[in-house]
N, C-alpha and C positions, 0 to 999 in steps of 0.2 A: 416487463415487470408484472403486468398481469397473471401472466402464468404464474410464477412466483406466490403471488398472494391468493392466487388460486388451490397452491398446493400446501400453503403453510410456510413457504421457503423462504429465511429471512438472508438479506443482500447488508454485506458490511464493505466497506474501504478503510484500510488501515492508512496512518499519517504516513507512509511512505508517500499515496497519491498526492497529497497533498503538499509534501516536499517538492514533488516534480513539477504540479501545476505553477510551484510559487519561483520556477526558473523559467517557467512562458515570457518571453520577450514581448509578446505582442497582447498587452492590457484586456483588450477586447474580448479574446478567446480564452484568456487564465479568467476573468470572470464569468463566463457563457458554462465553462465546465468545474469552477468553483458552486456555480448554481443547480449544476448535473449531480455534483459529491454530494451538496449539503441535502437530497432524498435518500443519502444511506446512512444507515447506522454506524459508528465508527469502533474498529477494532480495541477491546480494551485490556487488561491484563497480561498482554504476551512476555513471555519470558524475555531477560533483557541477556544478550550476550554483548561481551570483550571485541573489539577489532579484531584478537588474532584466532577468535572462534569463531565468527563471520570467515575472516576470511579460510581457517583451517577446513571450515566444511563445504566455500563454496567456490574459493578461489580469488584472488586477487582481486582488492576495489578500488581500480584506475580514478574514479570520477563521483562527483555528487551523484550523476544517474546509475552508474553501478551500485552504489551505495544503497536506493530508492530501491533497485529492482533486489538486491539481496534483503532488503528488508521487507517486499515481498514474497520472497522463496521462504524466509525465517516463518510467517504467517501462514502457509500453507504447511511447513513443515512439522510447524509445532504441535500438532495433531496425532501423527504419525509417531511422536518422540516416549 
């Protein structure tokens, strides 16, 4: 993160991460890296898509974690759009 604030470069985590951390079984470590997230800024206003444009553009969401990581690609993507 140094570098980062070295250069200007601001660091966000969208509530996907947040979704995953909060299926940590093991207490300990969903808090250890609940206190990692809460030094970023959190993503705000992304575009909201339907299940079947999630899944028309990225394929199939088997699971909460597919779910997590397409709502990460949708946050990278939305840039590009």
């Amino acid at each position: 993160m140094p570098l980062c604030s070295e250069y200007g470069v601001s660091l966000f985590v969208e509530g996907a991460n947040y979704d995953d951390v909060a299926r940590d079984q093991d207490s300990r470590r969903r808090a250890v890296t609940l206190s990692k997230l809460a030094k970023f800024q959190k993503l705000r206003g992304l575009p909201s898509r339907t299940e079947a444009e999630r899944v028309a553009r990225f394929g199939p969401i088997r699971s909460e974690n597919d779910r997590s990581d397409v709502r990460l690609l949708e946050a990278l993507a939305c840039n590009h759009e």
